[in-house]
N, C-alpha and C positions, 0 to 999 in steps of 0.2 A: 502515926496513923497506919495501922494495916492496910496494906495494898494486897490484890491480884494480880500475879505474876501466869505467864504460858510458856514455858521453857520445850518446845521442838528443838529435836536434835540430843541425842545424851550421848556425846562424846567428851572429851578432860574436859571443856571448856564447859561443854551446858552441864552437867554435873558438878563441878564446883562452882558455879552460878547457885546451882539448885541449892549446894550445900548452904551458902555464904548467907542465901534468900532467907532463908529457912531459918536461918541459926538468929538472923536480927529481926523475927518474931512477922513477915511476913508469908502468904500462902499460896504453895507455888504449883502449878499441875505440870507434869512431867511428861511427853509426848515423844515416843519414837515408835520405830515398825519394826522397829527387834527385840522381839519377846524378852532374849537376855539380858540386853541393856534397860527395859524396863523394870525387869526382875533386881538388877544391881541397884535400882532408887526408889524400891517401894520403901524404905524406912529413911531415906533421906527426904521426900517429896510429901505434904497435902496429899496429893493424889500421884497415882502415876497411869499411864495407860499405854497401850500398846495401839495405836491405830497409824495411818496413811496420812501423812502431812500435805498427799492432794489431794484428798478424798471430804471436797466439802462438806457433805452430808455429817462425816462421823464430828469433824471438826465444829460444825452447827452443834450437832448433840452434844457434844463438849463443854457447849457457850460460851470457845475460845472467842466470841466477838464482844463479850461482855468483861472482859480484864482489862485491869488498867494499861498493862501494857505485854506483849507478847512478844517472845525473843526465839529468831530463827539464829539455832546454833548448828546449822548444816553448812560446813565449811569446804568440804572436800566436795561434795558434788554439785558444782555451780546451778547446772540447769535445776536442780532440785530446788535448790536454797531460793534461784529466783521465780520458781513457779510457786513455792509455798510463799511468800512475800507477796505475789499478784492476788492470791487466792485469799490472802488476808484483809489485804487492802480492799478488795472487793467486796469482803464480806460486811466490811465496816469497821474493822480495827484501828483505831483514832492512834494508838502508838503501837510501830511492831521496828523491834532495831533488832540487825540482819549484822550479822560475821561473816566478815568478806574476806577472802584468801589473798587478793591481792588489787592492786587497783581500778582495770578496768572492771571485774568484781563489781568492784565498792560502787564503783561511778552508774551501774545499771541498777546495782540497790538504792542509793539517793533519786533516780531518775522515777523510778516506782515509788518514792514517796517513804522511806524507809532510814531510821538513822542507823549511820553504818560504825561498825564496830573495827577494827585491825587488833586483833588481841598479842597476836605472834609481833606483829609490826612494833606493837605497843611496848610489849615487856621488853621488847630486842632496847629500844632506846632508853625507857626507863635502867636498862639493867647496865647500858656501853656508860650512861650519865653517872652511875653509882661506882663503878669499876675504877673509872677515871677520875672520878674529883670526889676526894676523901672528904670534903667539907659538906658536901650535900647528901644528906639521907636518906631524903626520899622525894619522889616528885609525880605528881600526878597532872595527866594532860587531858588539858581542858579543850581541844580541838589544836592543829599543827601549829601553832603558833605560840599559844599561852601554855602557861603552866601553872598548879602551886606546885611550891619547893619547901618542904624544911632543909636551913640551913645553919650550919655552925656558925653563933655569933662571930663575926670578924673582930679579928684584938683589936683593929683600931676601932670600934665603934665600945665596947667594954666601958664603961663608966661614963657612957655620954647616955645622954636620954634620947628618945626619937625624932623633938625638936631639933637637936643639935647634928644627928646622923642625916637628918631630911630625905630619907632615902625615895620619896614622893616625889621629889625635885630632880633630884641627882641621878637617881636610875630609874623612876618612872614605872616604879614596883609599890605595892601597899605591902604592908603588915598586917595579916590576917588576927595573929597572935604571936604570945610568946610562951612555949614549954621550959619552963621552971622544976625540973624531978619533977615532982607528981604532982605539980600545980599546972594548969593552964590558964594564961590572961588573958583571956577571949576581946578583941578589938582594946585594946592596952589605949592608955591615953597616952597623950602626948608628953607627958611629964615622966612616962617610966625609964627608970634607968637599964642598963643593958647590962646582966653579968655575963662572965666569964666564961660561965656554966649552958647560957640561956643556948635554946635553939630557935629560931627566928622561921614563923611559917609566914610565907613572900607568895604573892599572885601577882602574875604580871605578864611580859612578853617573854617568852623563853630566852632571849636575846639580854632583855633586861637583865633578868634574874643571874645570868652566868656574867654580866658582868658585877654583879652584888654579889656575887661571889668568889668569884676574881678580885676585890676590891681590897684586897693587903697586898696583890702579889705585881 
């Protein structure tokens, strides 16, 4: 289903947002107050415009309060990031998630009503988790605590089926699926066996997961 997207701020981060948006066939408007940053994503963006991220009025004319959801990507200038976040919420924007530079940041964007972002924060641990443990590919955080993980099938679970690995019980992780080369088995049954080859996509506690992956050594 196409969504409405409002990307303020086109810095790396709200730019390759716009890009990502864009490319998986939803429609995104692109907001900042510098001409040449707007100019850099007229052919990446729906729309692009140059206007004042306080400046109600132009934001009304925008019908930034009519999108599904609105993403303040003003990271460097705090007082900025949190006056256009009040100015949203005020207007009525039901979802607006805010890129926070660092924690107390974060803590005044939640307090405004705003889900909060750490992108820097983010990729630092997703990248220190890939660096250091060969067996995990990739992992995506689902708030500080959870994660998915794909990971490399562990040799000792290879020829057992999901039954047998119980990995539900034992690490208190599910099985999302299993990547087979170009197959994927979306919620696998119980009865699938595990190759050698498979990579195993796990949600769960962060905690969990790194000991199911730890779980030959």
């Amino acid at each position: 289903m196409k969504k409405q997207f409002a990307v303020i701020g086109l810095g790396q981060f709200g730019v390759s947002l716009i890009e990502e948006l864009t490319n998986i066939g939803h429609e995104v408007l692109a907001i900042d107050s510098n001409e040449d940053r707007v100019n850099d994503v007229v052919n990446l963006a729906t729309h692009a415009v140059q206007a004042d991220a306080m400046d109600e009025q132009a934001l009304k004319s925008l019908g930034v309060n009519n999108f599904d959801t609105v993403i303040v990507s003003i990271g460097e200038d705090m007082q900025s990031s949190i006056l256009a976040t009040i100015l949203l919420k005020e207007m009525g924007v039901e979802k607006v998630v805010a890129k926070a530079k660092n924690h107390l940041h974060g803590k005044v964007l939640e307090k405004l009503g705003a889900s909060v972002i750490f992108p820097e924060r983010d990729m630092g641990r997703r990248l220190a988790h890939l660096l250091v443990s060969e067996g995990i590919l990739d992992q995506i955080y689902l708030s500080r605590d959870h994660s998915i993980m794909e990971i490399k099938a562990p040799a000792r679970f290879v020829g057992k089926n999901l039954v047998e690995v119980d990995v539900r019980r034992k690490y208190k992780v599910t099985i999302l699926a299993i990547k087979r080369g170009e197959e994927i088995v979306v919620s696998p049954r119980a009865e699938e066996i595990i190759d050698g080859e498979d990579i195993l996509v796990a949600v769960g506690k962060n905690i969990n997961l790194q000991k199911l992956y730890n779980t030959e050594k």
